[in-house]
C-alpha positions in Angstrom: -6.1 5.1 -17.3 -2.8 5.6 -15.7 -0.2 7.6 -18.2 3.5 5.7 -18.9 4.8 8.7 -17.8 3.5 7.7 -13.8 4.1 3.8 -14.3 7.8 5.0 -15.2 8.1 6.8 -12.3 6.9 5.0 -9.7 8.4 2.0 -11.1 12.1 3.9 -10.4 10.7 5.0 -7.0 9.9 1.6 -6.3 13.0 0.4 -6.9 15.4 3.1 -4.8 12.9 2.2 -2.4 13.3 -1.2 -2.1 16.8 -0.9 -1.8 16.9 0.7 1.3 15.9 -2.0 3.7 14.5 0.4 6.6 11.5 1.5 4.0 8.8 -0.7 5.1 10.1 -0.7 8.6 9.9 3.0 7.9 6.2 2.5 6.6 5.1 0.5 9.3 6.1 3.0 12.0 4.1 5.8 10.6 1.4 3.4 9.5 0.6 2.0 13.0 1.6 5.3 15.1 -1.1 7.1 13.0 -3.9 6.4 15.0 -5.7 3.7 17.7 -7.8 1.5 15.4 -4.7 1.0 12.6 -2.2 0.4 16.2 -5.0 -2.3 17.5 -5.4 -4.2 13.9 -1.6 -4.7 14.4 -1.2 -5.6 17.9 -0.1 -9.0 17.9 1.1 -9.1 14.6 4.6 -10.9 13.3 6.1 -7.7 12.0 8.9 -9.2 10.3 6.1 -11.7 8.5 4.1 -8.7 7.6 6.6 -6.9 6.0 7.2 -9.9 3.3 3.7 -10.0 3.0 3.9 -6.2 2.2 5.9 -6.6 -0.5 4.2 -9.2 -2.0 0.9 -7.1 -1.6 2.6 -4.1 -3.0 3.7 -6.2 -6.5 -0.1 -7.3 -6.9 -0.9 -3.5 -6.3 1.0 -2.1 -8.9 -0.5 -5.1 -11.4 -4.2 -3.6 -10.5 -4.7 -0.8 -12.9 -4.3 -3.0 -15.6 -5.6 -6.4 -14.0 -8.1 -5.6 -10.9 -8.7 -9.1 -9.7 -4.7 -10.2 -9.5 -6.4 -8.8 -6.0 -9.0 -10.9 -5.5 -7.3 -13.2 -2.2 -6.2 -9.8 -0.7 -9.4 -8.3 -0.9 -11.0 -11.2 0.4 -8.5 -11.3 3.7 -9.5 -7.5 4.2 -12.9 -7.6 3.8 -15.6 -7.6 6.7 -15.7 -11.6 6.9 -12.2 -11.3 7.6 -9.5 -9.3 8.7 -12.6 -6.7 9.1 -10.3 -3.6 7.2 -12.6 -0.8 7.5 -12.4 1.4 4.0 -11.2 4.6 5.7 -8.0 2.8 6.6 -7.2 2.7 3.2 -6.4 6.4 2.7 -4.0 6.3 6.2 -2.6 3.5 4.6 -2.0 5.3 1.3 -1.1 8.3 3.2 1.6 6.6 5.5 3.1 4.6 2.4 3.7 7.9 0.7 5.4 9.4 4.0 7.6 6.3 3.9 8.4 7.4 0.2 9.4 11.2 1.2 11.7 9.7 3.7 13.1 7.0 1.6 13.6 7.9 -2.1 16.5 10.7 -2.9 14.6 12.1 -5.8 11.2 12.4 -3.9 8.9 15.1 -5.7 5.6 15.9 -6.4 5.5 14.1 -9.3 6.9 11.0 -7.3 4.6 11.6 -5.1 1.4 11.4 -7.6 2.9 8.5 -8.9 2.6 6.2 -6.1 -0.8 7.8 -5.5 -1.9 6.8 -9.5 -1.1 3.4 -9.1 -2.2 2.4 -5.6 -5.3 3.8 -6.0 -6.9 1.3 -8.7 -6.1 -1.6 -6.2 -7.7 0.1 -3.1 -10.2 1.1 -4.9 -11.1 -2.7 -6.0 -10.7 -4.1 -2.5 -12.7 -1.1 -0.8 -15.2 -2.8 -3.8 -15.2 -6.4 -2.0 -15.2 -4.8 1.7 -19.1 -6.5 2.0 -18.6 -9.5 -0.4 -19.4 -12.4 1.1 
């Protein structure tokens, strides 16, 4: 169960982040340069369509602790039918999104930091679940 306390603050990070309008730019950069497979997934990708559909994605996430399957179309388009996301990307994603964080958000701390960690999990966690659903 995620505490208020973490909902709180990533909910205020989320929202210093989201007015900066290089942050998922900023995400996407370190997200793709982080290694081949993640840079070949997104090779002929419409970044500036991906990066609405980020956002989107990232409003289901933060509904997942509470309400898993609000992920259920996502996790289909990832899973090995599909868009073939392979689980360990999950992590480099995670990782990447909270180096976007560090870079974007002023009051950027450990607890910040946790925050963003608490409540992505729970939705990668359920698609990583539906990686072999067919």
């Amino acid at each position: 169960m995620i505490q208020r306390y973490s909902v709180k603050v990533f909910n205020d990070s989320f929202e210093r982040c989201s007015r900066d309008p290089a942050f998922l730019e900023r995400f996407y950069e370190i997200f793709i340069s982080s290694n081949d497979e993640v840079r070949e997934k997104f090779k002929n990708t419409d970044m500036e369509n991906q990066k609405g559909v980020l956002r989107i994605s990232l409003s289901y996430m933060m509904l997942a602790h509470q309400t898993p399957n609000v992920l259920d179309k996502l996790a289909v388009q990832h899973n090995t039918q599909n868009l073939d996301i392979k689980p360990h990307l999950y992590s480099v994603w995670l990782d990447s999104m909270v180096r976007a964080v560090k870079l974007t958000d002023l009051e950027y701390d450990d607890g910040v930091e946790q925050a963003w960690r608490d409540m992505m999990q729970p939705g990668i966690d359920y698609i990583i679940s539906k990686y072999d659903d067919i």
